[in-house]
C-alpha positions as CSV (number, residue, x, y, z in Angstrom):
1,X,36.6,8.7,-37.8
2,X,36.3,12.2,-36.2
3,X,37.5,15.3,-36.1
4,X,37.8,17.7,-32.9
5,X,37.9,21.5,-32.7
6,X,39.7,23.0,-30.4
7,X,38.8,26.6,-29.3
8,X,41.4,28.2,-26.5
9,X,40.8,31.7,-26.0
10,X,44.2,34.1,-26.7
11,X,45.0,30.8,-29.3
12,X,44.1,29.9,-32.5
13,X,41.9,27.0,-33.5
14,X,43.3,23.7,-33.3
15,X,41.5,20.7,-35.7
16,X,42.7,17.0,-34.5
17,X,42.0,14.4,-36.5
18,X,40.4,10.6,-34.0
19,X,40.5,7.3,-35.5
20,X,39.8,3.8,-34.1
21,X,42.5,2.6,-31.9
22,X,44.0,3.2,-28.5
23,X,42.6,6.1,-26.6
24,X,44.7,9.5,-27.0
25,X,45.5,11.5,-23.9
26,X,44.1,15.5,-24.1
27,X,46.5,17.6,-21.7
28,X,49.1,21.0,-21.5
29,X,52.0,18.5,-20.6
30,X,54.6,17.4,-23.8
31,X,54.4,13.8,-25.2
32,X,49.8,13.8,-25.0
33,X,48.4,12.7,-28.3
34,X,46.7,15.8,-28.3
35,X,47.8,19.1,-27.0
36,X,46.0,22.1,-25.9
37,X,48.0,25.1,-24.4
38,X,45.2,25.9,-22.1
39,X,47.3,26.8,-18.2
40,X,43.5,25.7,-16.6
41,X,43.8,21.7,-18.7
42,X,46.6,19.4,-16.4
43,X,49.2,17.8,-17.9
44,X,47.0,14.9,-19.0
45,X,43.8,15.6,-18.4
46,X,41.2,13.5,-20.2
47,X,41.3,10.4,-22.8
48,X,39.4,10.4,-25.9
49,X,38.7,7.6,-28.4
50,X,36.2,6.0,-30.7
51,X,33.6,3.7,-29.6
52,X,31.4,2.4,-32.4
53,X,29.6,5.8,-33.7
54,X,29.9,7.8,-30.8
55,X,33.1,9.6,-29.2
56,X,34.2,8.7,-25.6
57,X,35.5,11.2,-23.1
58,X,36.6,9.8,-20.0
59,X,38.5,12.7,-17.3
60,X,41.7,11.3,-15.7
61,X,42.6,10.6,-12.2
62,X,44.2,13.7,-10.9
63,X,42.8,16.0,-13.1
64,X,42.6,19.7,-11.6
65,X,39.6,21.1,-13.3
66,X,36.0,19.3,-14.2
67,X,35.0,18.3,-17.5
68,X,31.6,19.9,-18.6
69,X,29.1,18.2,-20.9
70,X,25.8,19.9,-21.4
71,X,26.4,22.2,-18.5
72,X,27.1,19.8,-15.9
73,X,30.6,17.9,-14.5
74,X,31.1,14.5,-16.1
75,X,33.7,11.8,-15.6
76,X,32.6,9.9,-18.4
77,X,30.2,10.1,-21.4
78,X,29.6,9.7,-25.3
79,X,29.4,12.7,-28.0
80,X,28.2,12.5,-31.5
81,X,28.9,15.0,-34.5
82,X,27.5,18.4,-33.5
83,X,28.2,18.3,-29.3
84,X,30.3,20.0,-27.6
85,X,32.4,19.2,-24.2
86,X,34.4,22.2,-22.4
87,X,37.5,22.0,-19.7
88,X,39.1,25.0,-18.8
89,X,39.0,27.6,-21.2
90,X,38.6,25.5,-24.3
91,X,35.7,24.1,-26.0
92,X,36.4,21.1,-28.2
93,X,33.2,20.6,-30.7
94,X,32.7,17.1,-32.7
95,X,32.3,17.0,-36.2
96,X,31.7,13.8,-38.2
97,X,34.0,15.4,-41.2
98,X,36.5,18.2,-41.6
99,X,35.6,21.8,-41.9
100,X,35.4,23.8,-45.0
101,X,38.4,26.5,-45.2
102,X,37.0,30.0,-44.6
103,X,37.0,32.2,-47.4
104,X,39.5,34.6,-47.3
105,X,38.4,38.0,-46.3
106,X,38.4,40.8,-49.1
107,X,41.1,43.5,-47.8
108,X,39.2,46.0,-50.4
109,X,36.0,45.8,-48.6
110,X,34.9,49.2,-47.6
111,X,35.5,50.3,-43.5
112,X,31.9,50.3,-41.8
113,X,30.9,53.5,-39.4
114,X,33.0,53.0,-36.3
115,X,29.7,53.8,-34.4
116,X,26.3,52.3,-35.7
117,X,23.7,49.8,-34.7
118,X,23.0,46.7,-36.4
119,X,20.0,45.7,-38.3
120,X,18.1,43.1,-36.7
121,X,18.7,40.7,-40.3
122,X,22.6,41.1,-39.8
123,X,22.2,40.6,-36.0
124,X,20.8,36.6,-36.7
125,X,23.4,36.6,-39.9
126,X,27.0,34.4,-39.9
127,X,28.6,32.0,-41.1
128,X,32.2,30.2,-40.2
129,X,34.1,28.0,-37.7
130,X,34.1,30.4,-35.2
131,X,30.6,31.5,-35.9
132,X,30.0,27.6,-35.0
133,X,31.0,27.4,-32.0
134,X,30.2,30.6,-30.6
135,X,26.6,29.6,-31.9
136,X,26.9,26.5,-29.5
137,X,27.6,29.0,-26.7
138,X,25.1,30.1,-27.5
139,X,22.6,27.2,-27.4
140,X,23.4,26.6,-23.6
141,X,22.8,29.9,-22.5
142,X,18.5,28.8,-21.6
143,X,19.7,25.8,-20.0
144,X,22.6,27.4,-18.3
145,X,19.9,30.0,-17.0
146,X,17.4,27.4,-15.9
147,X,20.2,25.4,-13.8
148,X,22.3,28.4,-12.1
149,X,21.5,31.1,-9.7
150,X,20.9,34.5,-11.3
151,X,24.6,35.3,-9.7
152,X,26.1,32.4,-11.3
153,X,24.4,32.8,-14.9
154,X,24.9,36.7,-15.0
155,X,29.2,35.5,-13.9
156,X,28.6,33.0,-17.0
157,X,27.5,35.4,-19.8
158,X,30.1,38.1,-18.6
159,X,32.4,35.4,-18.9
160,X,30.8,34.3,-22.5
161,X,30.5,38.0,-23.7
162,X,34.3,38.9,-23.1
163,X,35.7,35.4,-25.1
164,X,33.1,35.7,-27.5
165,X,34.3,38.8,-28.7
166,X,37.8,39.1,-27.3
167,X,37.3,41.8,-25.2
168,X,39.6,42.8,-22.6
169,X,36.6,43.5,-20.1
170,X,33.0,42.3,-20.1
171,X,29.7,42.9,-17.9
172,X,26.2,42.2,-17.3
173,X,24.6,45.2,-16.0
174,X,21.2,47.1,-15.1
175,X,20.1,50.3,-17.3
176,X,21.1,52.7,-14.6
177,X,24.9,51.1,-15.0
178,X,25.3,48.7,-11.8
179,X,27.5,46.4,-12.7
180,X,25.8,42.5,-12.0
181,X,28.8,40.3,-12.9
182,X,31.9,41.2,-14.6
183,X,35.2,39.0,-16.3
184,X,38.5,40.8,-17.3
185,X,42.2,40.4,-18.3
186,X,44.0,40.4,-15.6
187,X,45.8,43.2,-15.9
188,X,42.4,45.7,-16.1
189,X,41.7,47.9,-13.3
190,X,38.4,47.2,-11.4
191,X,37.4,50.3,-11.5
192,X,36.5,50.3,-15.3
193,X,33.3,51.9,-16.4
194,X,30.8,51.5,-18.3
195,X,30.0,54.5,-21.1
196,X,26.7,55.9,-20.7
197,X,27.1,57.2,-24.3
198,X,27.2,54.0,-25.5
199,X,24.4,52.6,-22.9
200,X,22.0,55.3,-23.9
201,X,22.6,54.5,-27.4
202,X,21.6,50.9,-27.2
203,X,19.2,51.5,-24.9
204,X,17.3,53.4,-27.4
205,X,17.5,51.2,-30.3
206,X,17.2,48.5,-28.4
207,X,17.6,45.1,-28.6
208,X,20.0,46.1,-31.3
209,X,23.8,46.1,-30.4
210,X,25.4,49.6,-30.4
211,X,29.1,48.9,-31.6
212,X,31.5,52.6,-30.7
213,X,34.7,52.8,-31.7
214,X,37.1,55.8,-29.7
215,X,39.8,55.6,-32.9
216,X,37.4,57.4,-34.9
217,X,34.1,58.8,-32.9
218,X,31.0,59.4,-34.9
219,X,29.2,62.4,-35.0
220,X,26.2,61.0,-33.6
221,X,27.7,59.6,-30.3
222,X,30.2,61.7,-28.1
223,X,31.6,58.8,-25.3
224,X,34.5,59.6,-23.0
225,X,37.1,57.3,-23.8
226,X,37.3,54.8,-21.0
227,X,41.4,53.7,-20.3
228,X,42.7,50.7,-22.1
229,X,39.9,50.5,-24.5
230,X,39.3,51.4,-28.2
231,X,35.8,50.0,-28.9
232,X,33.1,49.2,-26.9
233,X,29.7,47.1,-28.0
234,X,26.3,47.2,-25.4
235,X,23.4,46.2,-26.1
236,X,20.0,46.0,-24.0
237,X,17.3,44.3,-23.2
238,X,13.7,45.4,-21.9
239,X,11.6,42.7,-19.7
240,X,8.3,43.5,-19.2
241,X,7.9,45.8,-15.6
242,X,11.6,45.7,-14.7
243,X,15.0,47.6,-15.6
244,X,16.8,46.7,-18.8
245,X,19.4,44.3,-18.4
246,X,22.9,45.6,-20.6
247,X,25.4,42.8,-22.0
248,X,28.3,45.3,-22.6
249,X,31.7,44.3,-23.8
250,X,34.9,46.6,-24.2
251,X,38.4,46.0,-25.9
252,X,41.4,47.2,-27.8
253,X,41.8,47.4,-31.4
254,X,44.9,44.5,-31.8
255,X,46.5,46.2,-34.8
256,X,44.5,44.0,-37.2
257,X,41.1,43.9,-36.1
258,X,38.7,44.2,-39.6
259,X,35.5,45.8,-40.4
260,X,33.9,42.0,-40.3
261,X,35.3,41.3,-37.0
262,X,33.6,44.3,-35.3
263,X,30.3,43.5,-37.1
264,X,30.9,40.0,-35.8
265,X,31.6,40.8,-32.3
266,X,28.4,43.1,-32.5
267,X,26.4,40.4,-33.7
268,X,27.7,38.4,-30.9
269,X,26.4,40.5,-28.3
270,X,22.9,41.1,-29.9
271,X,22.5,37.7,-29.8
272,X,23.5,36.9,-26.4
273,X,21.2,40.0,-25.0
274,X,18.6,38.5,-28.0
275,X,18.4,34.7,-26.2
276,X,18.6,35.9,-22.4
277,X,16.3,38.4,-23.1
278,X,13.9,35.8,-24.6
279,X,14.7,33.2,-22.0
280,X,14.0,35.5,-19.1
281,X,11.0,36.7,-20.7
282,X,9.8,33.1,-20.9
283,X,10.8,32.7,-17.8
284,X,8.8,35.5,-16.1
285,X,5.7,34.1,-17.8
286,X,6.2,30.8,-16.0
287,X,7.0,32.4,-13.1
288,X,2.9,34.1,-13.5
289,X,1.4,31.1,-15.2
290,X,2.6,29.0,-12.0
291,X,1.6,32.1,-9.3
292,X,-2.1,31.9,-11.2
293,X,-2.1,28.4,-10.7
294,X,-2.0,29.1,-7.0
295,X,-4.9,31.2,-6.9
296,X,-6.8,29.6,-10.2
297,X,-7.4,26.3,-10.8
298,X,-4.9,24.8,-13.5
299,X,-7.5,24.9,-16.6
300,X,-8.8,28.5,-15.4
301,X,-5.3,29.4,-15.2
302,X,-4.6,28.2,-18.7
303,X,-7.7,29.6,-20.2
304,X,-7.1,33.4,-18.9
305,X,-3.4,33.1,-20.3
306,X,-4.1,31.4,-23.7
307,X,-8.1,33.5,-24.5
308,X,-7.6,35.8,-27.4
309,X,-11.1,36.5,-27.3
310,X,-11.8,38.5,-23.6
311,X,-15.2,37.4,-24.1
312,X,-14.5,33.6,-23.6
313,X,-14.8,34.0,-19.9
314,X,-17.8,35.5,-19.7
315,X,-20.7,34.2,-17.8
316,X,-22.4,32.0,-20.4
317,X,-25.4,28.4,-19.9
318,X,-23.3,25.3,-19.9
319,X,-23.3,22.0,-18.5
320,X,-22.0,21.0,-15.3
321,X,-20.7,18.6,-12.9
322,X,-20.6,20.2,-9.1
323,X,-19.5,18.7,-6.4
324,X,-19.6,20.3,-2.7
325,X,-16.6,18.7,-0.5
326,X,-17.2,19.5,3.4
327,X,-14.4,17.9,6.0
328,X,-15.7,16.8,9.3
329,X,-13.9,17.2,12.5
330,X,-12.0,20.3,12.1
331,X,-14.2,22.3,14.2
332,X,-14.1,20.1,17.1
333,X,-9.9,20.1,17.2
334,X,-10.2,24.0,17.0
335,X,-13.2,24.3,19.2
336,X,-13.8,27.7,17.6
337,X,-10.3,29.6,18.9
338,X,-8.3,31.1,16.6
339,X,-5.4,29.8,18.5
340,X,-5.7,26.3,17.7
341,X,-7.3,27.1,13.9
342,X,-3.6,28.3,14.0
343,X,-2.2,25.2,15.4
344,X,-4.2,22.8,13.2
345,X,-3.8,24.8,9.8
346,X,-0.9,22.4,8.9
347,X,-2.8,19.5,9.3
348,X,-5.7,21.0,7.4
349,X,-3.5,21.4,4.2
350,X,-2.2,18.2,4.1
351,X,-6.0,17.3,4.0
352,X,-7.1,19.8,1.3
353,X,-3.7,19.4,-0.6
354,X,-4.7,15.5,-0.6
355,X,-8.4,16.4,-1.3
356,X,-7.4,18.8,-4.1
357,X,-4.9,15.8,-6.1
358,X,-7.3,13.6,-6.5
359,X,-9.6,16.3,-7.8
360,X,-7.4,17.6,-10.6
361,X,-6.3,13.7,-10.8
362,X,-9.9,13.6,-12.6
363,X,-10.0,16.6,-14.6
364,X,-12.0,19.0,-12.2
365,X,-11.2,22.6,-11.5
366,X,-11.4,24.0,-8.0
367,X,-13.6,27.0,-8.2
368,X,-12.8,27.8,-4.3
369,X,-11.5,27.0,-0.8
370,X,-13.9,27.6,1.7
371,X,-12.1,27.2,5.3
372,X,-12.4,23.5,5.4
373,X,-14.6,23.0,2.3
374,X,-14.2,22.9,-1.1
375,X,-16.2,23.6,-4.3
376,X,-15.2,22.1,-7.9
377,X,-16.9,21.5,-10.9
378,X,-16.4,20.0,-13.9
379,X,-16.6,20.4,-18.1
380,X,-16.3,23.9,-17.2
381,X,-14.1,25.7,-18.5
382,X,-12.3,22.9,-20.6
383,X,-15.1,20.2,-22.2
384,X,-14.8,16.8,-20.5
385,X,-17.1,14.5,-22.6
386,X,-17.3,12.2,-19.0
387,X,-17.6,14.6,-16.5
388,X,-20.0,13.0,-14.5
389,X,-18.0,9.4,-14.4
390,X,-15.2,11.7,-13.7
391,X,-16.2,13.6,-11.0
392,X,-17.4,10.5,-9.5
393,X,-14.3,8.9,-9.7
394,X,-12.7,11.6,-7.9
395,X,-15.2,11.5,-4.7
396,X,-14.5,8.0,-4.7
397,X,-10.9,8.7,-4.4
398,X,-11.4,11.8,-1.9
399,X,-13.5,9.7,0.7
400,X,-10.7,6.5,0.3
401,X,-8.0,8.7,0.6
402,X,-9.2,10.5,4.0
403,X,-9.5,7.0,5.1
404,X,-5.9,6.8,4.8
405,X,-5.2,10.1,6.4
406,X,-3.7,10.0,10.3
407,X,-6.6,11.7,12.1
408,X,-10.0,10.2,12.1
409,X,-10.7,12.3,9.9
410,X,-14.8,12.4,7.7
411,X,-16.3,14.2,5.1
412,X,-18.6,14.8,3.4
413,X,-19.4,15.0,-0.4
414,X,-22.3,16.2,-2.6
415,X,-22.6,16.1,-6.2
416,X,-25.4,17.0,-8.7
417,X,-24.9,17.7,-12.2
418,X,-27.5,19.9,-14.5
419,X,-26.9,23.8,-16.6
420,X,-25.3,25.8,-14.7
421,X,-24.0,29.5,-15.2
422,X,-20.3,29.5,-15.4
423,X,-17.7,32.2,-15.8
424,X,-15.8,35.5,-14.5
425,X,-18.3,36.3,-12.0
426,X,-17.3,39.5,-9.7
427,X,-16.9,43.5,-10.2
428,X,-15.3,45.5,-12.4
429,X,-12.2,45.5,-10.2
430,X,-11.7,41.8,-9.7
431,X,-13.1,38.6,-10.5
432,X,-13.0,35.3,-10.2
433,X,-14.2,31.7,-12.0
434,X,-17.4,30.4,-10.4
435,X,-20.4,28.8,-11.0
436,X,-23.8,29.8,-10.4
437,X,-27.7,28.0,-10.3
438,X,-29.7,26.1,-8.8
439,X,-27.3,22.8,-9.8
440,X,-25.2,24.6,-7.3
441,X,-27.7,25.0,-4.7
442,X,-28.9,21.4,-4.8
443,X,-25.4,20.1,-4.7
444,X,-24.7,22.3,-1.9
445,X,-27.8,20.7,-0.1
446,X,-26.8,17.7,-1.1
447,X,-23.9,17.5,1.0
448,X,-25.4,18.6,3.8
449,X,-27.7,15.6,4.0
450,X,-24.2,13.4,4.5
451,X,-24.8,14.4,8.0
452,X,-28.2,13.6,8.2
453,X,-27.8,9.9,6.7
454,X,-24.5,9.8,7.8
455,X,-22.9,8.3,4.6
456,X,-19.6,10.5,3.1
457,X,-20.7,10.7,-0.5
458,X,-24.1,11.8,-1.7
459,X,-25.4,12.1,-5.4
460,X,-28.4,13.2,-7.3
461,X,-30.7,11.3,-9.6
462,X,-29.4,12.8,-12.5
463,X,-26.4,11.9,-11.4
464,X,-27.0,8.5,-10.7
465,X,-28.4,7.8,-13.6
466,X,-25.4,9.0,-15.9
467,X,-22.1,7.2,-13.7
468,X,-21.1,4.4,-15.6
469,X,-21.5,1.1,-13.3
470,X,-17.6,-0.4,-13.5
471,X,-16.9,3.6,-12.0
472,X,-19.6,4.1,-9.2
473,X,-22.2,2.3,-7.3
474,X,-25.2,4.3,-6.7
475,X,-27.9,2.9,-4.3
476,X,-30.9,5.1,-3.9
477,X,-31.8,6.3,-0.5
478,X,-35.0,7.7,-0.4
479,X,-36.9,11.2,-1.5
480,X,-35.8,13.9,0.7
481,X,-37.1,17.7,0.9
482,X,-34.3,19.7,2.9
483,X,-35.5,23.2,4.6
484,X,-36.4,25.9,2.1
485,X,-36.9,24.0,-1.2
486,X,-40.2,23.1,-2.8
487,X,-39.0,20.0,-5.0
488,X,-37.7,17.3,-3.4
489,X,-34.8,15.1,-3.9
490,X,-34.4,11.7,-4.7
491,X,-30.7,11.0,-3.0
492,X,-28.5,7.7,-3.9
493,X,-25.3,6.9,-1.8
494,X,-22.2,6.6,-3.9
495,X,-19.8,3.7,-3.5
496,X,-17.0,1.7,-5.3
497,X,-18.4,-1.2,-7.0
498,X,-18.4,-4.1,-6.5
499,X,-21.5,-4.1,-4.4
500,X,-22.9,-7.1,-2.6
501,X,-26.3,-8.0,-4.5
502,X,-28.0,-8.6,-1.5
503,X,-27.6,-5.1,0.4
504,X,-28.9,-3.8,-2.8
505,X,-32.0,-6.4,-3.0
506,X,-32.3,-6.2,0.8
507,X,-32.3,-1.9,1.1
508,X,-34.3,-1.6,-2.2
509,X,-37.2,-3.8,-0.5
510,X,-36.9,-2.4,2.5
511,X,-37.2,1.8,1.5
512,X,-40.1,0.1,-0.7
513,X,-42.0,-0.7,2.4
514,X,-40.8,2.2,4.0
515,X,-42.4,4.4,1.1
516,X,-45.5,2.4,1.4
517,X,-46.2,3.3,4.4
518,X,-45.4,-0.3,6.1
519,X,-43.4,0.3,8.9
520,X,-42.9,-2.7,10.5
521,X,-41.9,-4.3,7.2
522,X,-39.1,-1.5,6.6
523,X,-37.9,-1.8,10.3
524,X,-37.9,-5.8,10.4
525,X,-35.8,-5.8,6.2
526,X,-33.6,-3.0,7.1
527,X,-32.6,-4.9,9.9
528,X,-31.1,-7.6,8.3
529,X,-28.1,-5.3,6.9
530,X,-26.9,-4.9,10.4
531,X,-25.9,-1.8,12.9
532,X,-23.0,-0.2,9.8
533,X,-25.4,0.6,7.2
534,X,-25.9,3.9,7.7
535,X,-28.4,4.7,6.0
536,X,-30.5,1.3,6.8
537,X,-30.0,2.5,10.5
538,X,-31.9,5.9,10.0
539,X,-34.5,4.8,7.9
540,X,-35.0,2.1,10.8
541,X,-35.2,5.1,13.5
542,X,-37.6,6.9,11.0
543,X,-40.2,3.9,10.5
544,X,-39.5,3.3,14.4
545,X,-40.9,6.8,15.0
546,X,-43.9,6.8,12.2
547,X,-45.0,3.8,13.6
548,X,-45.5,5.4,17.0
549,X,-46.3,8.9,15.5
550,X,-47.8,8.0,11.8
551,X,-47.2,11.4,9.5
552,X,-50.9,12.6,8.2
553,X,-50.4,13.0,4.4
554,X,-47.3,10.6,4.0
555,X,-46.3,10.5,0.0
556,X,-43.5,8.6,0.7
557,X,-40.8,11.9,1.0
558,X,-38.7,12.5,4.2
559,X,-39.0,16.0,4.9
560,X,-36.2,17.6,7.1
561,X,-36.7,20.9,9.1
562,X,-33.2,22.1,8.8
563,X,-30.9,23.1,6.6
C-alpha cells in the first residue's frame, strides 16, 4: 500500500490512498480514480498501480503533456517511498505511509519585522508536508543544472521560486538588475521591476534572504512599492570573479498570509540561491580543474588543486621514470613549410592524442609537447611503486599502436630511469612541472640512437634490469658513447615478450664476438637472424667496416660522432 501527494499550485494538497488491484487512471476529466484539477493534466492522463514494492506509472496514449521522473520524459517507470514524478503543474511524491497532521499554527505568535534577513540556522530550518516537497524541488535543482542550458535552468528556478513561495512574479537576475528568466500570473504586466532597495539589501548580507514587506516598511529599508505587490524576498549569490546572481520573488499579501509563511517563503529562496550558488560554484571549479588538465598533465593538475602546502611542488631529488617519445615522418610530409605543418596538424593530433592515451593508460604524466615529440615521466608527482614496468608497458603500447595508425607512420622512444630533479621549474611569473638531470639527458640521448640502430624503442641498463619479464623483453645491443658524453651507454632494445630463444642466443653470441674484436665471427652469427633485425644489420655493417679499417684501442664501445 501507498500513499500519493498531490501538490497543484493555486490548490490545496490532495493525499490518495493506492492499493493492490487494477490500475487507477490520474486525469482532470470526471469518473478517473484519481483527480487532479491541474488545466496542463488531460482528461486521463496516466495509470498508476502497485507492482510488488515498487509504484508503477505508465502515461497514456494521447496524453498532452510529458510525464517527468528525475528530470527527464518517461512513458513508463517504477517509484519507491520518497520519489517524486511531476506532470503539469503538479508534483505527486510517494510515501510508504500517511503523513503526520501539521500542528496547528499558534494565532498568538508574535508578528516578525516586515523587513529583516534571515539567520543562516533558520535559513536550513523546516519542517512539514509542504516543506517536503519543496525540499524535493529542491534536490533536483544540481541535476537539473547539469542537464539544461543556462537559459533553460535559469526559466526552471524562476519557475520553482514563484510556486515555491506563491508569488505572483518571480526572476533570476544579475546584481545590476537584468532580468535572466522570469515566470508570472498571467495577469502581471511585463514590465514589472525589480526593487533595488530590496536587491542592495540582500546583496549586502548576502547569501541570506532579504524578506520586505510594503504593508508596513521598516525603518531600515525605504523600497518604492512596485504595482500589484505587497512583499518582496531576493536573495543573492556571489561566484567567484563574476556578477551576483539574484533569485527574487514578489507577491501579494492574500488576506491570510502569517508570520511563518513569510519566514517560510524566505527560507525558500535562501535555499534555492544557497544550492545554485553551490552547484555553480562546483561547477566553475570543474570547469578549471578540466581547462588545467589541458595544459597540465591529469596528476599535475590534481596536485596544484588539492596541495595545501605551496611547498609540495617545489623542485625537490626523487626517483624517476623518463621516457623521450620522438615521431618520425612528420618532417618529410611538411618538408619544412609552414603551409603544409598547417595542413598535417590534424593528422599530427590524432597521433599524439593516441600517443598521449596510452601514456596516462599507464600512469605517466606528460611533462610537455614538443612539436612532434613528447616528454613524460613517471612516479613523479604521484608515487607509482612500478614505474619502470609501467612506463615500459606504455612504449610497448605507443610503438603497437602507431603500427595501427593510417600513415606509415615511426617513432622513436627512449627511456632511462635514475634521481631526477622534479617540480615547478620556471620564473616567478609562470611555471611549469618538469623534470631535470642527467636521467633526462641520457634518456633524451637515448632516443636519438633509435635512428642510429633503427629499432623504435630504446632502454637503459638500469632500466633493463628492473622491467619485469612477463611486461618487456630487453635484449642488449651493445655499449654506445653518443657525441658529448664521457660515460658510455650500454643500450637494450625493448620488445613484447615472448621472444624467440634463439634470436636471443644467436645476437647475444654474435655482439660477444663483435666486442671481442672478432669480426668475421660477428658478421658470419649476426647473419643468421636475417635482413629485419635491425640491429643485427648495423652491427654487421660495423664489423664489415672494422674488418677493413680495424679501430686502434677498440674496448669493445661503439662510439658515434653525432648527436
Amino acid at each position: 500500500m501507498y500513499w500519493v501527494l498531490m501538490a497543484t499550485e493555486g490548490a490545496p494538497d490532495r493525499l490518495h490512498e493506492i492499493h493492490e488491484g487494477p490500475a487507477l487512471v490520474v486525469g482532470r476529466g470526471a469518473g478517473v480514480a484519481i483527480e487532479v484539477p491541474d488545466p496542463q493534466i488531460s482528461r486521463q492522463h496516466a495509470e498508476i498501480w502497485v507492482m510488488g514494492k515498487q509504484l508503477a506509472v505508465k502515461r497514456l496514449a494521447g496524453s498532452a503533456n510529458p510525464v517527468f521522473f528525475r528530470g527527464a520524459e518517461q512513458t513508463l517507470f517504477f517509484l519507491s517511498a520518497g520519489d517524486t514524478f511531476v506532470i503539469g503543474k503538479t508534483r505527486f511524491l510517494v510515501m510508504d505511509r500517511p503523513p503526520e497532521p501539521e500542528p496547528e499554527a499558534k494565532t498568538d505568535a508574535p508578528l516578525p519585522k516586515l523587513s529583516q534577513t534571515l539567520d543562516e540556522a533558520e535559513v536550513f530550518a523546516g519542517d512539514g508536508r509542504s516543506e517536503r516537497l519543496r525540499l524535493l524541488d529542491l534536490l533536483e535543482l544540481p541535476e537539473i543544472l547539469a542537464t539544461k542550458t543556462a537559459a533553460e535552468f535559469q526559466t526552471h528556478v524562476a519557475s520553482l521560486l514563484r510556486l515555491g513561495t506563491g508569488a505572483r512574479w518571480a526572476c533570476v537576475a544579475r546584481e545590476d538588475g537584468t532580468i535572466l528568466a522570469r515566470d508570472a500570473d498571467q495577469d502581471v504586466r511585463e514590465d514589472q521591476r525589480l526593487s533595488r532597495a530590496v536587491i542592495q539589501a540582500a546583496l549586502r548580507d548576502a547569501p541570506r534572504p532579504t524578506f520586505y514587506s510594503w504593508a508596513a516598511p521598516a525603518e531600515e529599508i525605504s523600497a518604492t512599492l512596485q504595482p500589484g505587490t505587497d512583499w518582496a524576498i531576493c536573495a543573492a549569490v556571489k561566484i567567484p570573479g563574476e556578477s551576483a546572481m539574484l533569485f527574487y520573488s514578489a507577491g501579494r499579501d492574500r488576506g491570510g498570509d502569517s508570520p511563518q509563511l513569510s519566514r517560510e517563503n524566505a527560507r525558500f529562496v535562501g535555499l534555492v540561491a544557497d544550492i545554485v550558488g553551490r552547484s555553480l560554484s562546483v561547477r566553475q571549479l570543474e570547469g578549471y580543474h578540466t581547462r588545467l588538465k589541458r595544459f597540465f598533465s591529469g596528476p599535475v593538475a590534481a596536485r596544484i588543486l588539492d596541495s595545501q602546502d605551496p611547498r609540495e611542488l617545489e623542485p625537490k631529488l626523487a626517483e624517476s621514470t623518463v621516457m623521450f617519445f620522438d615521431l618520425r615522418g612528420f618532417s618529410r610530409r611538411t618538408e619544412g613549410r609552414n603551409d603544409k605543418i598547417l595542413d598535417h596538424l590534424g593528422e599530427l593530433r590524432g597521433v599524439m592524442t593516441a600517443m598521449t592515451d596510452r601514456i596516462f593508460g599507464e600512469g605517466g604524466v606528460v611533462l610537455s609537447y614538443m612539436g612532434d615529440g613528447i616528454l613524460a615521466c613517471w612516479n613523479v608527482p604521484i608515487p607509482e611503486a612500478r614505474h619502470v614496468d609501467r612506463a615500459c608497458r606504455a612504449a610497448l603500447a605507443m610503438a603497437d599502436a602507431l603500427r595501427q595508425i593510417p600513415g606509415d607512420w615511426r617513432c622513436g622512444i627512449g627511456i632511462h630511469t635514475g634521481e631526477v630533479v622534479a617540480g615547478a621549474i620556471g620564473s616567478d611569473q609562470m611555471f611549469s612541472y618538469g623534470v631535470m638531470g642527467a636521467v633526462v639527458n641520457q634518456a633524451s640521448r637515448v632516443e636519438g640512437l633509435t635512428k642510429v640502430v633503427e629499432v623504435p624503442i630504446l632502454v637503459t641498463r638500469e632500466v633493463a634490469e628492473r622491467v619485469a619479464r612477463d611486461v618487456a623483453v630487453a635484449l642488449r645491443i651493445g655499449r654506445y658513447q653518443p657525441a658529448g658524453m664521457e660515460a658510455a651507454l650500454d643500450l637494450y632494445e625493448l620488445t613484447p615478450p615472448p621472444v624467440v630463444p634463439e634470436r636471443l642466443d644467436l645476437f647475444a653470441r654474435g655482439l660477444e664476438a663483435f666486442e671481442q674484436g672478432s669480426w668475421e665471427r660477428a658478421y658470419e652469427l649476426l647473419d643468421r637472424l636475417g635482413p629485419t633485425d635491425r640491429p643485427a644489420r648495423y652491427l654487421m655493417a660495423l664489423a664489415e667496416g672494422f674488418r677493413r679499417r680495424p679501430p686502434r684501442h677498440w674496448e669493445g664501445i661503439i662510439e658515434l660522432s653525432e648527436k
